[in-house]
C-alpha positions as CSV (number, residue, x, y, z in Angstrom):
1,X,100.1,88.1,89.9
2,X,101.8,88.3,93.4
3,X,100.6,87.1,96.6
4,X,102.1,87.4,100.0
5,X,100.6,84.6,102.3
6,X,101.0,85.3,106.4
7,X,104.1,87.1,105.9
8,X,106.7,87.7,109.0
9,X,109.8,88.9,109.1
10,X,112.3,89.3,111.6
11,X,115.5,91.1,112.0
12,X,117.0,89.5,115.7
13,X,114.4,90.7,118.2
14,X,112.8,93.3,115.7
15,X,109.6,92.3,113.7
16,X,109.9,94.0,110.4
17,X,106.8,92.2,109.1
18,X,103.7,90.7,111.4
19,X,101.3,88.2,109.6
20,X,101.2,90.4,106.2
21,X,98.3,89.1,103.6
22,X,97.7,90.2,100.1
23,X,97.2,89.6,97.1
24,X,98.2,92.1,93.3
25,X,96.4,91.8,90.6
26,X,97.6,91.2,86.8
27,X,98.0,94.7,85.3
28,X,97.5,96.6,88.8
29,X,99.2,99.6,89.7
30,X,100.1,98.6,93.6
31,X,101.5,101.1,95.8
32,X,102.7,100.3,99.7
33,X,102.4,103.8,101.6
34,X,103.3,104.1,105.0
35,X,105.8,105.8,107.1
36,X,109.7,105.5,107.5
37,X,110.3,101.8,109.3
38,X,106.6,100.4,108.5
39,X,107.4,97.6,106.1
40,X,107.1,98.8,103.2
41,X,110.6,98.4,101.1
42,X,111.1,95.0,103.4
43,X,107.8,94.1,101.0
44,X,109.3,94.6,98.3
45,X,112.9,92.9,99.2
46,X,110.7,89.7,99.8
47,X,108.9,89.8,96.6
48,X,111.9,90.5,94.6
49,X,114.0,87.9,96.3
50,X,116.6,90.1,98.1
51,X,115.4,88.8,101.5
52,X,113.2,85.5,102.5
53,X,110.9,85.8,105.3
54,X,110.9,84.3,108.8
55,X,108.0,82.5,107.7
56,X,105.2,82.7,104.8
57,X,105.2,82.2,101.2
58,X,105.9,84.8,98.3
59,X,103.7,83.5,95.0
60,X,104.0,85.4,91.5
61,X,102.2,84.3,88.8
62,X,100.9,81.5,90.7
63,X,104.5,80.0,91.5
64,X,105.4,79.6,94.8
65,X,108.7,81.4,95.1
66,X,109.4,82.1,98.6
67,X,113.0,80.2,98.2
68,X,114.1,81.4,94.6
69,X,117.0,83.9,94.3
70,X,116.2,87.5,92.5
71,X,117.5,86.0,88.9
72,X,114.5,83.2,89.0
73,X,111.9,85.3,89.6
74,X,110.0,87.2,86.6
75,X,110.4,90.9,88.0
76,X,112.8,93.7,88.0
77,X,113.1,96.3,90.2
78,X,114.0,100.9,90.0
79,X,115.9,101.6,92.9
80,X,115.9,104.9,94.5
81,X,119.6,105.4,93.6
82,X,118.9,104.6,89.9
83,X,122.1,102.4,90.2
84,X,123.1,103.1,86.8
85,X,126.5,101.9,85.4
86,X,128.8,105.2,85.4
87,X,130.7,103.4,82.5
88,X,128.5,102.9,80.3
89,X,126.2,104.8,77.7
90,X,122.5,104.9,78.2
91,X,122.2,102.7,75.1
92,X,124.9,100.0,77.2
93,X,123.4,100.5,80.7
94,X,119.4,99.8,78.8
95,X,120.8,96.8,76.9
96,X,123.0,95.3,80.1
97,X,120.1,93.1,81.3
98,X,119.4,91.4,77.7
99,X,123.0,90.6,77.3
100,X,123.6,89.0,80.2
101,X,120.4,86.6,79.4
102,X,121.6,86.0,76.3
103,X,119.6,87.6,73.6
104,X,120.7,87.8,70.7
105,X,122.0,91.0,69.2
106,X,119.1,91.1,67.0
107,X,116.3,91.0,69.1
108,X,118.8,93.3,71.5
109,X,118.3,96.1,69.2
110,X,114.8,95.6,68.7
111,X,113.9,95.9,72.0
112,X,116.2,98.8,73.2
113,X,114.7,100.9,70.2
114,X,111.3,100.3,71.5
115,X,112.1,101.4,75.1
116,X,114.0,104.2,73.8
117,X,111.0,105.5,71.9
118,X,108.8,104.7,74.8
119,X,111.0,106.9,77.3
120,X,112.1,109.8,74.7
121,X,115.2,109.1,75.5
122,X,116.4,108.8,71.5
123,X,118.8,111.9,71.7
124,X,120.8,110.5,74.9
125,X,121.6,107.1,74.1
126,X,125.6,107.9,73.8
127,X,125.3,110.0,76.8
128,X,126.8,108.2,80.5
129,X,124.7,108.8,83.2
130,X,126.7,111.8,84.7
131,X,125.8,113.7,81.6
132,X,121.7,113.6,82.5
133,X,119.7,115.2,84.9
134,X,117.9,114.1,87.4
135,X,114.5,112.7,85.8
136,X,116.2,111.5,82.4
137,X,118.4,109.2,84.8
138,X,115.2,108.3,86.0
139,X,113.5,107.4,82.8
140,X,116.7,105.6,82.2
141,X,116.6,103.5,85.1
142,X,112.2,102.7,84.1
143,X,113.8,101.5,80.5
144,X,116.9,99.2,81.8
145,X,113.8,97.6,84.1
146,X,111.4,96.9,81.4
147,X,113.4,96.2,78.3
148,X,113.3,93.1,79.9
149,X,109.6,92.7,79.8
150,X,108.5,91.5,83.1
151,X,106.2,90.3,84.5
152,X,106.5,92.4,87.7
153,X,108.3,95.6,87.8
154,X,109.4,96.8,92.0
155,X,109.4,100.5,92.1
156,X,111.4,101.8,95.5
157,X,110.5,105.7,96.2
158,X,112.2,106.0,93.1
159,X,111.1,109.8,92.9
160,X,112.5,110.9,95.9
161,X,115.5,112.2,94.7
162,X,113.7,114.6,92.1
163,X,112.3,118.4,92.8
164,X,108.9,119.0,93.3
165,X,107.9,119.9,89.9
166,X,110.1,117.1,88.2
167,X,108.3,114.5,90.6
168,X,104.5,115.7,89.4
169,X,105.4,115.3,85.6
170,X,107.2,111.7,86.1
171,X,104.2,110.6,88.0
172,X,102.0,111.2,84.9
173,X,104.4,109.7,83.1
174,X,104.7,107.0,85.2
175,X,101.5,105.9,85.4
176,X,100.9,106.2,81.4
177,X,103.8,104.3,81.1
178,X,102.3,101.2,83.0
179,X,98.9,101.6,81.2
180,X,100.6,101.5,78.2
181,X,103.1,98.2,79.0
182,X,100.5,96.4,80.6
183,X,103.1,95.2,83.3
184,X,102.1,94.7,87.0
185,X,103.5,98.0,88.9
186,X,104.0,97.5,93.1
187,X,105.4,100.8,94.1
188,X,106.7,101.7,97.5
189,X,106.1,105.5,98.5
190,X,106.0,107.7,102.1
191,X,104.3,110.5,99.9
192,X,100.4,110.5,100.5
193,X,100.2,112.5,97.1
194,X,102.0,110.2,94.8
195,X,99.7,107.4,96.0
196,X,96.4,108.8,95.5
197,X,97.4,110.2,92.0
198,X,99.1,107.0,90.4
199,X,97.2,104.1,92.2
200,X,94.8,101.4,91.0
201,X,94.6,100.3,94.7
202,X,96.9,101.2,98.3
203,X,97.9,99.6,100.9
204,X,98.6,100.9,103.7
205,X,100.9,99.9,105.7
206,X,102.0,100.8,109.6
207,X,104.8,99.0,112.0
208,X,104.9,96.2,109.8
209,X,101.1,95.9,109.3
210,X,99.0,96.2,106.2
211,X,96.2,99.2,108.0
212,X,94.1,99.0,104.6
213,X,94.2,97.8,101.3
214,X,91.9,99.8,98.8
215,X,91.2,101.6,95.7
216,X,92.3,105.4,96.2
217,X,88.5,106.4,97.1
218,X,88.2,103.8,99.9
219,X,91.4,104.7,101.0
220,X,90.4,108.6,101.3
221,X,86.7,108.5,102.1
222,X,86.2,105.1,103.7
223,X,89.1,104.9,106.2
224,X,89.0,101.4,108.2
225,X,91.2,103.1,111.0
226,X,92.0,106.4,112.6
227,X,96.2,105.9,111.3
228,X,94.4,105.6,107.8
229,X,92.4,108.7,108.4
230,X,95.5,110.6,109.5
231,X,97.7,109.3,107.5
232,X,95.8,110.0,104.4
233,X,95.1,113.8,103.4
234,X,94.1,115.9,106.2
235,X,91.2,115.3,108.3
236,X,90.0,116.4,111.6
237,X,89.5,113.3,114.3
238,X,86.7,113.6,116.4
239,X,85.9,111.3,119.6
240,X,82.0,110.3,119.6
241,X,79.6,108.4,121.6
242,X,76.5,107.0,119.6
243,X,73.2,108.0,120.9
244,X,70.1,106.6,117.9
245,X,70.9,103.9,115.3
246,X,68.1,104.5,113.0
247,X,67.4,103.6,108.9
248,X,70.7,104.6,107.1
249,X,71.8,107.0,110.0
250,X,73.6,107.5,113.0
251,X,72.9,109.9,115.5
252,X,75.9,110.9,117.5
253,X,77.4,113.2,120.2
254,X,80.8,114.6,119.5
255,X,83.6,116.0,121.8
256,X,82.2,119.5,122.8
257,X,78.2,118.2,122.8
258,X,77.5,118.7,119.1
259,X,75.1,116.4,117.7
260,X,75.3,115.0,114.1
261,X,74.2,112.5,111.8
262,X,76.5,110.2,110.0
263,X,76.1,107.5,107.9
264,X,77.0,103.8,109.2
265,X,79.0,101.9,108.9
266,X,78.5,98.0,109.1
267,X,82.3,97.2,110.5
268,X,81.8,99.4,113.4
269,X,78.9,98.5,115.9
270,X,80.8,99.8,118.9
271,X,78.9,103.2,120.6
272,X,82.2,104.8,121.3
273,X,83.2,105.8,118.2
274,X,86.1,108.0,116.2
275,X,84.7,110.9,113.1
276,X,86.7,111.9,110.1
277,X,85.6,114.8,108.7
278,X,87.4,116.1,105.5
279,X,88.6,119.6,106.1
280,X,87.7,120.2,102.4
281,X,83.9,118.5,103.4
282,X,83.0,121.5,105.9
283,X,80.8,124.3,104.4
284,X,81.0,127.8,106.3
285,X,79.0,130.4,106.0
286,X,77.7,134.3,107.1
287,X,73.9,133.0,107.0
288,X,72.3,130.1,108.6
289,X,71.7,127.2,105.5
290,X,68.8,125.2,106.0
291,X,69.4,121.5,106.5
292,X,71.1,118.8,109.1
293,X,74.7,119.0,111.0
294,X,74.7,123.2,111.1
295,X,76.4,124.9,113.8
296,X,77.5,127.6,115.1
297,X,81.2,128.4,115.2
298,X,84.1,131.0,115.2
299,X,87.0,131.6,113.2
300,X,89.8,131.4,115.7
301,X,92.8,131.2,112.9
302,X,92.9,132.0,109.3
303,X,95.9,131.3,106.8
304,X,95.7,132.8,103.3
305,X,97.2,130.0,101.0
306,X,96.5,131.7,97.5
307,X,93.8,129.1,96.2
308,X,92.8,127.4,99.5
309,X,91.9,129.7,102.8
310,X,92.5,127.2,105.8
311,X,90.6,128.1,108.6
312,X,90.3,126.7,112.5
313,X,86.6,126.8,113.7
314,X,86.5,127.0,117.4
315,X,83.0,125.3,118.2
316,X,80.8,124.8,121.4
317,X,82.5,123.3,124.0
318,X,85.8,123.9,123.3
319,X,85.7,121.7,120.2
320,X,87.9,122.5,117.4
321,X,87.8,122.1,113.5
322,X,89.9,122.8,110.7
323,X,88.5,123.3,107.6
324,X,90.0,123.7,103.9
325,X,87.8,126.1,101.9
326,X,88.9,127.4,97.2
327,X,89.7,130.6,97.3
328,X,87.1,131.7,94.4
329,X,87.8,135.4,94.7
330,X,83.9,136.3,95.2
331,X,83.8,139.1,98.3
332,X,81.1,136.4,100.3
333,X,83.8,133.7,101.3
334,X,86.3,136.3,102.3
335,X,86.6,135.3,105.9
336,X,88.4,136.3,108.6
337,X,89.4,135.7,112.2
338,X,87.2,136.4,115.1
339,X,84.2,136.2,112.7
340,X,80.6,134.4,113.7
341,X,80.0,132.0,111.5
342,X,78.0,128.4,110.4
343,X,79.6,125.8,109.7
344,X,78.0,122.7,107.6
345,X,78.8,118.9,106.7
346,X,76.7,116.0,105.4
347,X,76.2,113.1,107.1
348,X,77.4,111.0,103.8
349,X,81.1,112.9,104.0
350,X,81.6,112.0,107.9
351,X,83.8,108.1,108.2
352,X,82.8,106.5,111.5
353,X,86.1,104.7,112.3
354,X,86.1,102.1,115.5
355,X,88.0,103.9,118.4
């Protein structure tokens, strides 16, 4: 549905964009996720039209674009702001778009009633915008975008503005929403969270660079570079040097002397290696388990968190670890600081990542 071919951008001497390639699929829930100044809303400016790039193409549907203005192009675009008409009733702001294209009054009515209905927003629709909070503004500015049914709708951060709690339930609502139209979403969040819980696939981006593009589980558990790791959830990044290639398996020989098994990875044939290991992945225990990757460690800091204790394992050779572990309430995982403990991960839930 869209394509961006060896994108760059360029604002004077800054590079915004540096040979950006990807493609969106039909009916794909798309999300850009990087930090502040990585690309991501300049992405979106170039696929709605706003800007052109220093060089490339921009392709939806097929169609090269890459010199149409916004009004050619079959998408439509939330903005952070909302940028609703202060003038006008919800009803006026939804139907603005249809009237300026002409439909007829008609089919106008039709289609507002159905996006009405969609949103629940039937008991507002003589309201003006300054009479509605915060998330039905939102759900406002989602009806204006697709009453006009296309074929591409640009989401920027538009949740930012909305508390915690209001910004969990329009997610949900978000993504059933897109499920339900059908429409190609390409949403543009800093918020690790939001990704994972409304994407089809991420990518992610850093100083104008698309890092990785995958579904949320390659993203998370099969991180091509250490940003990716870091960026993503938490994780604990591990220098590595790699001692035995054998059948499936990695031997390897962390920071601090520990030796583990991992499981390989074809893209990284290096022996100096980075680990990812998933604070949530590490296993502690009083008694020694039986099995592989077991050692000894102890807990230097503990931090009660109500259904999560996080805890920092100090391990041989100054090496240490934080790891994530559910608060279950049974006496045995009651741990505390300046306890010996042993501490356990499977080779399958360690990344190998290319340092």
């Amino acid at each position: 549905m869209v394509e961006l071919r060896r994108i760059n951008k360029r604002f004077g001497d800054f590079t915004a964009l540096s040979n950006v390639d990807f493609e969106i699929r039909e009916g794909e829930f798309m999300t850009f996720l990087g930090p502040s100044g990585c690309g991501k809303t300049t992405c979106l400016r170039l696929i709605s039209g706003f800007d052109l790039p220093t060089s490339g193409q921009v392709f939806i549907g097929g169609k090269d674009v890459t010199q149409d203005p916004p009004y050619r192009r079959d998408v439509n675009q939330v903005f952070q702001s909302y940028a609703l008409f202060p003038h006008l009733t919800i009803y006026e702001n939804i139907a603005f778009g249809l009237r300026m294209k002409g439909v007829t009054p008609a089919e106008v009515k039709r289609r507002v009633d159905h996006v009405v209905e969609m949103t629940s927003l039937g008991e507002f629709v003589q309201r003006r915008p300054a009479q509605m909070s915060g998330g039905q503004r939102q759900r406002v500015a989602l009806a204006r975008a697709i009453v006009c049914e296309p074929k591409v709708l640009l989401l920027d951060e538009p949740l930012s503005a909305l508390d915690a709690k209001l910004r969990q339930q329009m997610r949900l609502e978000l993504k059933q929403l897109q499920k339900r139209l059908g429409i190609t979403f390409v949403f543009v969040t800093h918020d690790q969270e939001e990704a994972l819980t409304m994407s089809d696939r991420i990518a992610v981006m850093n100083r104008g660079c698309v890092e990785q593009i995958g579904t949320v589980a390659d993203i998370y558990y099969e991180p091509a570079t250490r940003f990716v790791a870091s960026f993503i959830g938490e994780t604990n990044i591990v220098s590595a040097r790699v001692l035995q290639r054998g059948e499936g398996f990695l031997l390897c020989e962390t920071e601090g002397g520990l030796q583990v098994r991992v499981r390989p990875n074809p893209r990284v044939t290096d022996d100096e290696v980075l680990l990812s290991l998933r604070p949530e992945k590490i296993r502690v225990s009083r008694k020694q388990p039986a099995g592989e990757n077991i050692f000894p460690a102890r807990i230097a800091v503990e931090i009660f968190k109500g259904a999560v204790d996080e805890l920092t394992l100090s391990c041989a050779g100054g090496l240490e670890l934080g790891a994530i572990l559910a608060n279950d309430g049974e006496a045995e995982f009651d741990f505390h600081e300046g306890e010996q403990v042993f501490f356990r991960i499977q080779p399958a839930d360690i990344s190998i990542i290319a340092a």
